[in-house]
N, C-alpha and C positions, 0 to 999 in steps of 0.2 A: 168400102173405100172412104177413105177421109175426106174433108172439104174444107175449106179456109174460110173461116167464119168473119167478115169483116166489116168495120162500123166505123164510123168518121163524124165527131164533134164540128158539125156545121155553122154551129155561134161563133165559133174561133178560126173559121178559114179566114184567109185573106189572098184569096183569089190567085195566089200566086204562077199555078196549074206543073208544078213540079213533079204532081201522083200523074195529071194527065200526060207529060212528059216522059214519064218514066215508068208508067200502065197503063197506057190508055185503053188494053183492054177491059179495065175495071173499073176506071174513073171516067170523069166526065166532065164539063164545066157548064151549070143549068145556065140555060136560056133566062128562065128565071130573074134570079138576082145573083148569078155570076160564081158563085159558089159549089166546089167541087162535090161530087155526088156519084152515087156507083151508078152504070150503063143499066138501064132497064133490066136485059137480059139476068144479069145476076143478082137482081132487086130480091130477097124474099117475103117480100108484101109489097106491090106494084105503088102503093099507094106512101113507101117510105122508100126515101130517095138516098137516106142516109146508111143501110145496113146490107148486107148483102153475103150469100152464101157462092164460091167461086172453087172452082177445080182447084186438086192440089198441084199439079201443074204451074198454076200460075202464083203458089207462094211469093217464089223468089221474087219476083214483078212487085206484087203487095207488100213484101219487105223489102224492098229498095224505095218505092215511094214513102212507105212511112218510116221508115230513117232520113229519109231526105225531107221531110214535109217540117220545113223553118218552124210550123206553130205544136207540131207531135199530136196532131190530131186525128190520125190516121193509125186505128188499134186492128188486130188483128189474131185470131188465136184457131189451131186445127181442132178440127169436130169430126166425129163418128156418123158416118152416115151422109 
């Protein structure tokens, strides 16, 4: 079964929460310094906030945030396995 392999350039958010609006199963906005970042759950290194591996299910969710994301920093591509 495929999976949605997806990574989000963190230098270039500007907090706007448009991915959080429009996936927030996927997205997040850290406590941190305010900046959008994938949910733990679909982290695939707990310890990188930025990359994440999520059911194909939730493509469409992940491609509407990043077509919608003002700065196009929210990338995204299917994976085997």
């Amino acid at each position: 079964m495929a999976k949605i392999k997806v990574w989000i350039d963190r230098d270039q958010c500007i907090s706007d929460m448009v991915c959080v609006s429009l996936c927030g199963d996927v997205f997040e906005i850290s406590e941190e310094d305010g900046k959008s970042q994938i949910v733990e759950k679909y982290r695939i290194d707990p310890n990188n906030v930025a990359e994440g591996l999520v059911p194909e299910d939730l493509e469409d969710c992940v491609a509407s945030a990043a077509e919608s994301c003002p700065t196009s920093i929210i990338h995204y591509e299917k994976v085997e396995g």
